[in-house]
N, C-alpha and C positions, 0 to 999 in steps of 0.2 A: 400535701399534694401540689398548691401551686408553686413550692420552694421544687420539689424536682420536677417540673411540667418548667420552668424556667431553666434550669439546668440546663434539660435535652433541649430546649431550644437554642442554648448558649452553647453546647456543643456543634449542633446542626453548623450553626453560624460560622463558627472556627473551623469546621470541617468545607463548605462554601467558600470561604478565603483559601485556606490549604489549596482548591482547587483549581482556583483562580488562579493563586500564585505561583503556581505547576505552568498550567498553561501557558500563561505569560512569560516563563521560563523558554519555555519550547518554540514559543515565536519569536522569542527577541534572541534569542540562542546566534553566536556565529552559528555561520552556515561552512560546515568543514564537514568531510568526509569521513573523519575519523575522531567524533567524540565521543565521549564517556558512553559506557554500558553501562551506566550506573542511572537512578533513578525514574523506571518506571513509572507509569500513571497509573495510578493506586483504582480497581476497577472498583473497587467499594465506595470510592466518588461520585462515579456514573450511575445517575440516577435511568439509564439506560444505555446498555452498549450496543450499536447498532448491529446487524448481522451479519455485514460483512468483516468485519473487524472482532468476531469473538474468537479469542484462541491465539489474537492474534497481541505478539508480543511489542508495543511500542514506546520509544524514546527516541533522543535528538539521532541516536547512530541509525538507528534503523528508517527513522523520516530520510535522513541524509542518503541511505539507500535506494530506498524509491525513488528519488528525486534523481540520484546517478542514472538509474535504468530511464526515467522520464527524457532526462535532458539527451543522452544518448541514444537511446534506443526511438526516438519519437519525439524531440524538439520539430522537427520540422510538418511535424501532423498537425490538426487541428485539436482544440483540448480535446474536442469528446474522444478525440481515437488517443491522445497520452493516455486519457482519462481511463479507456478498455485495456490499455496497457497494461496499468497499474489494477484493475480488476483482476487479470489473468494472475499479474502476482500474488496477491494476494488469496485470491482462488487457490494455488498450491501450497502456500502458509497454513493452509486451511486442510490439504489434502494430507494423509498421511503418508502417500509413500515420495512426498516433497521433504526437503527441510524444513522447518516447523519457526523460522524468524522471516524478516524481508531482508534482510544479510544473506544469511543462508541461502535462499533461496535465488538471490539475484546474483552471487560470486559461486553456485555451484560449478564446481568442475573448474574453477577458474586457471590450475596450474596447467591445463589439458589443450594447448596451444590450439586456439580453432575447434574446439570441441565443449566447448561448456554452450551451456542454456542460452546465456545474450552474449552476444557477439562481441559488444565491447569487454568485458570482462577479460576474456583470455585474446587478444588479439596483440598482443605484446606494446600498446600506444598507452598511453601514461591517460588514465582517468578525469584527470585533471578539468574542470572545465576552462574553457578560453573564452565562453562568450557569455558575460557576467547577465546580460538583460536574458539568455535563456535560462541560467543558471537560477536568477531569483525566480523567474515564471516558474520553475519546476519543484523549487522548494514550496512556494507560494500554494502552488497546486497540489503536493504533495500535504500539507499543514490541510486540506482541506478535506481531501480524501480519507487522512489517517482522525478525522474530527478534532484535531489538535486547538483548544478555544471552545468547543462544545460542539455537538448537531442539534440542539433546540429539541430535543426528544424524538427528532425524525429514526424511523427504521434503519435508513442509511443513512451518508452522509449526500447534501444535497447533487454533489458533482457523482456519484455515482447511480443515483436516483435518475438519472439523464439518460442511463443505458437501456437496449432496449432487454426483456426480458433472457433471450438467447444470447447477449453479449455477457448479460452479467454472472453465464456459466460457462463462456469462456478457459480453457484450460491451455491454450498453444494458439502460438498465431504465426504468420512468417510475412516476408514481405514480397509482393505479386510478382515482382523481376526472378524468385528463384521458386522452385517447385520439390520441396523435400519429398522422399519416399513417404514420411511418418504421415503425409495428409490424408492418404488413401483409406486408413485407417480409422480416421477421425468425424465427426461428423460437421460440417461447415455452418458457423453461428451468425460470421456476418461478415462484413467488410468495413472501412473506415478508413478511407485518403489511400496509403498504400500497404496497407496491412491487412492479412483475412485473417478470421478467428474460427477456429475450433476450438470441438470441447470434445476430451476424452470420455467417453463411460466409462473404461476403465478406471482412471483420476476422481471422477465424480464418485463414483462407488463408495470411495474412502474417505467422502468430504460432508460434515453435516448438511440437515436437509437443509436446501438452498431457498432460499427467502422470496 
């Protein structure tokens, strides 16, 4: 008994390095736009995976995702509203009649000039970022959001724990200078710097029960 009561703790152990050494991967990772699809965060690690984040597929490409719609879509907002940004994406990661990655869901419709989901994706301007101090804030924020390093057994991760209850079901936002038809529709969650949020009931419908 105590020869395997040793063991499983010698595996526990090796299995808590593994995790570590993932993690550490993921923060010290270049920060590019287009890395590997390869190596997932193994969720049989996570000694719990928070709510918003179940279902939800993550590695270096798809951080670097989020971080593209952060830096674009909402550099110049204050965090909490990147912060609702990144909620609403992943809110549709979550939905099913969304694409089911944070890629996916952030270059939908991308080839559809002026017609996809975020703006900058199909606007014909090179992705690229130019302004290296938003560039790391966004990855930075993004590594926190996605729990990349741990959330300490919280529900969420802390930066999303910040929203208020109706942000964090969020599904569509726009920004106040234009007024899409699709609002009408919608039910209005919040506001944050120059952005409002709605949440579809439709989109909710299709998304586990929300936390």
């Amino acid at each position: 008994m105590r020869y395997r009561t040793g063991r499983v703790a010698g595996i526990l152990r090796q299995g808590l390095l593994q995790a570590a050494a993932l993690a550490a991967a993921l923060l010290l990772a270049p920060m590019t736009a287009h890395a590997s699809t390869a190596d997932y965060i193994p969720r049989y690690l996570d000694i719990r995976t928070p709510e918003h984040l179940r279902g939800v597929p993550i590695n270096r490409e798809q951080r670097d995702c989020l971080a593209q719609a952060l830096y674009h879509e909402a550099r110049g907002e204050t965090e909490l509203g990147r912060i609702a940004v990144a909620q609403v994406i992943l809110n549709r990661v979550r939905a099913r009649v969304y694409p089911d990655t944070i890629c996916d869901v952030v270059y939908e419709n991308r080839h559809m000039k002026n017609r996809c989901q975020f703006s900058f994706a199909c606007d014909g301007v090179s992705d690229r970022p130019r302004d290296a101090k938003s560039w790391r804030s966004a990855v930075r924020l993004a590594n926190g959001i996605l729990c990349i390093g741990g959330c300490a057994r919280r529900a969420a991760s802390p930066e999303i724990e910040r929203l208020s209850r109706g942000l964090k079901s969020a599904t569509h936002y726009h920004a106040t200078y234009v007024r899409p038809r699709w609002a009408r529709a919608k039910k209005r969650v919040g506001q944050i710097g120059l952005h409002i949020f709605y949440r579809s009931e439709r989109v909710a419908r299709t998304m586990p029960a929300s936390y």
